[in-house]
N, C-alpha and C positions, 0 to 999 in steps of 0.2 A: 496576258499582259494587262486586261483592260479590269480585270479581277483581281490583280495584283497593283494596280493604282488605285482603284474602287479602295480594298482596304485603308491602304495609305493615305488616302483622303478621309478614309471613317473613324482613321485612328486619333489623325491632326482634329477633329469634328470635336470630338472625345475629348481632347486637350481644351482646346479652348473652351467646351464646357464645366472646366473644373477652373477656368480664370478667376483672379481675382478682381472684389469690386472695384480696389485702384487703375488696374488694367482697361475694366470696362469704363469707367468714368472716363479714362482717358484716351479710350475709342469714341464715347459718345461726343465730348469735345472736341476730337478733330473732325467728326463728322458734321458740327454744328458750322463748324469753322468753314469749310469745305460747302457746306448749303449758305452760307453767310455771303459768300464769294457770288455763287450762283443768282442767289437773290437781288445781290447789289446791280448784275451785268443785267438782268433783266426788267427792272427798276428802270433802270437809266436806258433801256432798249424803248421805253413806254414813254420817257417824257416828249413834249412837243420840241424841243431844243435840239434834241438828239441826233446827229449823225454817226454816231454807231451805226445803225442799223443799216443807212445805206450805204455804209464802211463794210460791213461784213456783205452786204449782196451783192455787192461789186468787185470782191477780192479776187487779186491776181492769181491765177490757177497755176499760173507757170514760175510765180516763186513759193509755192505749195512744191508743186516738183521737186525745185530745188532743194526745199526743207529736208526732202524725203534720200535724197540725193546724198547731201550732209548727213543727213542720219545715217543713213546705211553705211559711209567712209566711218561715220563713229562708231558704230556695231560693229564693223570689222576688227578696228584694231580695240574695242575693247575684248573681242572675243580671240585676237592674237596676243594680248596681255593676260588674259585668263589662260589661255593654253601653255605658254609659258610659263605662267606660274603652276598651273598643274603638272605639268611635265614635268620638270626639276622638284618636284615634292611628291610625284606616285612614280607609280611605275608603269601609267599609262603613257606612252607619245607619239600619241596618233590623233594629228589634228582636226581630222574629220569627226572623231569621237568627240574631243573637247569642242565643237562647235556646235555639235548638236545638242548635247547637253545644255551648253552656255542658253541656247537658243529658245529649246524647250524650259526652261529655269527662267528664262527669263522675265516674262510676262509675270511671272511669281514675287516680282519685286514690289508691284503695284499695289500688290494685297496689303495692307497695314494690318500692326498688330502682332506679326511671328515673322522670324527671318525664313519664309517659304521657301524663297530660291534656293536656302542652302541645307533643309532640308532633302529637296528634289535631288540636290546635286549627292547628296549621302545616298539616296534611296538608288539613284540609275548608275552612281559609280559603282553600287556591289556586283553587281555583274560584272564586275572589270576587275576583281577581287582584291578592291583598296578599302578599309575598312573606314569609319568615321573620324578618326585623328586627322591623316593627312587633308581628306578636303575638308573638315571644320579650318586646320592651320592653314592651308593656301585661300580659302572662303575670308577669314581672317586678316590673312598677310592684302588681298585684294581690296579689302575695307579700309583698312589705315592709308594701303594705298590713293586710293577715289577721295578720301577725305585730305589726304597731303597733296597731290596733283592738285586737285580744288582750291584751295589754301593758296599756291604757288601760282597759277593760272589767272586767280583774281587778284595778286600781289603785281603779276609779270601786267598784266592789262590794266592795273590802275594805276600803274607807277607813279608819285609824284602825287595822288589823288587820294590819299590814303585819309583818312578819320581818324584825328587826335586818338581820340578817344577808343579805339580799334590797334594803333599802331603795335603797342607793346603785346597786345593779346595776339593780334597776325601772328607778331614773330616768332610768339611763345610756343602757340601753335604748330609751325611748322618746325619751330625747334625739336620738340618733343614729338612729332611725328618720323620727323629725319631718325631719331635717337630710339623709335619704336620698330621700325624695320632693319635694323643693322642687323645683320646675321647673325651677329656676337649675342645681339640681344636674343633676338628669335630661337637661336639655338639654348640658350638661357631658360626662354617658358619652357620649351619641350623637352627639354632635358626635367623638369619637375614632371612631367607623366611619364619619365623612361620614350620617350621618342626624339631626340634630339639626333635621329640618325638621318630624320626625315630633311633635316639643314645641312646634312654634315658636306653636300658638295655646290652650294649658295655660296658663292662671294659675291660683295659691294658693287661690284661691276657689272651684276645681273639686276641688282635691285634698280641701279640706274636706269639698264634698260627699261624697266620696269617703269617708272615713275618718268620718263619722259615720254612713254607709248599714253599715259593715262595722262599729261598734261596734253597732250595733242589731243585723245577725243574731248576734253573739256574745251577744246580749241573748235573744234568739230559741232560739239553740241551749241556751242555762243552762233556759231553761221547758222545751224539752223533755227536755234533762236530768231535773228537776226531774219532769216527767210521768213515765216513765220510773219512778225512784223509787219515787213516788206508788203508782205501781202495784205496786207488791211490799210493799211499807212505809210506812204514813201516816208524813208527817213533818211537825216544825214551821215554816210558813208562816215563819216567825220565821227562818230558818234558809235561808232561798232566794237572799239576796246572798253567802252563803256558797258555795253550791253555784252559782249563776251565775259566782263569781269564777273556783271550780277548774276549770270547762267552761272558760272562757277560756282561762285560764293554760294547761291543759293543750293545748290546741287548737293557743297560740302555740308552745307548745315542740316537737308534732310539727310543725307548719309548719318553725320553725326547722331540725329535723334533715330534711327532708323528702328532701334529698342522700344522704343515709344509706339506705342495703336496710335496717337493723335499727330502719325506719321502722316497722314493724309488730310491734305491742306496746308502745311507747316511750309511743303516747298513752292506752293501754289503764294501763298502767301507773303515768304520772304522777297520771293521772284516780281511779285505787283510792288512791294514798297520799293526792290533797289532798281524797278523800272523807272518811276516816277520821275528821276531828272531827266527824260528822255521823252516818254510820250504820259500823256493825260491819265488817271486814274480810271476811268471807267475802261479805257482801252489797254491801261496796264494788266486789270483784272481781268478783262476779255481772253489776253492771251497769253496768260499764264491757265485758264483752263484751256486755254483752245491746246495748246503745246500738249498739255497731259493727253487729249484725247486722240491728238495726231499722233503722239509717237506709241502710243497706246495700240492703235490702228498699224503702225508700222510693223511694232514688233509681232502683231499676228500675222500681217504678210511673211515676214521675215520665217517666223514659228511658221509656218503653215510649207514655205518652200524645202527649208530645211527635211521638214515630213516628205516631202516627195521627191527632192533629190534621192 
């Protein structure tokens, strides 16, 4: 096993050694971007003004739990939104299998630069004897998904709150999202590779389920946000569809770039600006990395039980 991942890791090595310089310039940009962030929160840890610093040594441990709490309700149903959509597109349905998977794939997202997870998810579904089509198409149908819930999630939580200048692109947005999942559609692309069998028993009423299970962990993910927070800075309860909205939006838009290497720091990034009407900029940047390294930390608990269940 461990010599049949060895390869699979030597071969993706191999790949990204033959990248282009567009690719790498715009790894090394999100990287600069991502140390930019870093630089700025430790900057402001050093001035004499600062309470940052005894913000973070005094942070509440028991809305840390929390966060972790929220997290793991979001893992769940995002890994009962991926099973269902695995399951009606292969001919695996055995939810133990698709959790494990989801679980070890996971942490693969973090990587900027190559869609890793969905790699992994081609390489440990051949054993299951589903070949590349259907999980690239359900990998797929899951992305448009995460980036429509997202869309929808920051529309539902800012109601009323919306940016002129944002309104028409929202709706356009999840217009053309809505119009990208229709079955009709989806049967459409895979009908051009000759696999259009893989939709053939998807209707509308599945997709539904579908896109309210991924508007709920974007639901999910704003609490732990929000815990998170919490924990460094009481904030007003009054103020939580607010900070639910920017965890979305932010979420949809690294999804969106997710093609992009200068994926990292993009979500860190959006996530400090659409904090800002809420709490202070040095403590916006604070925890938009703290969040990456906390749920970072989760999904290897997570990866790591799954291994020993």
């Amino acid at each position: 096993m461990l010599r049949r991942v060895s390869k699979f890791v030597q071969g993706k090595v191999e790949q990204v050694k033959h990248t282009s310089p567009l690719v790498l310039i715009s790894t090394l940009l999100g990287a600069i971007l991502f140390s930019a962030m870093i630089a700025f929160v430790i900057r402001d840890l050093y001035r004499e003004d600062s309470t940052l610093f005894a913000q973070l040594t005094h942070a509440n441990l028991l809305s840390i739990v929390l966060s972790f709490v929220f997290y793991s309700c979001a893992l769940a149903l995002a890994i009962l939104g991926w099973s269902l959509i695995a399951s009606r597109m292969t001919n695996v349905q055995d939810l133990k299998r698709h959790s494990k998977v989801y679980c070890y794939t996971n942490l693969a997202r973090r990587i900027p630069g190559f869609l890793w997870h969905i790699a992994g998810r081609v390489y440990l579904y051949r054993r299951d004897g589903v070949d590349i089509v259907p999980i690239s198409a359900a990998s797929a149908v899951e992305m448009v998904l995460i980036i429509l819930s997202g869309l929808i999630s920051y529309a539902l939580w800012n109601l009323g709150r919306w940016p002129a200048r944002w309104r028409w692109g929202l709706v356009l947005g999840i217009s053309v999202g809505m119009a990208m999942i229709h079955p009709s559609v989806l049967r459409w692309v895979l009908r051009k590779v000759r696999r259009a069998d893989i939709m053939e028993h998807i209707q509308y009423r599945d997709v539904s389920i579908w896109l309210i299970i991924y508007v709920s962990v974007w639901l999910l993910g704003g609490l732990t946000l929000l815990s998170v927070i919490y924990a460094i800075q009481p904030v007003d309860l009054g103020q939580a569809p607010g900070i639910i909205a920017a965890w979305s939006l932010s979420g949809a838009v690294s999804t969106l770039v997710v093609f992009l290497p200068a994926g990292l720091g993009i979500r860190e990034a959006t996530l400090s600006v659409l904090l800002l009407p809420f709490i202070p900029a040095p403590l916006a940047v604070t925890v938009a990395l703290a969040v990456r390294i906390l749920l970072t930390l989760y999904e290897v608990v997570w990866a790591l039980v799954v291994i020993l269940v």
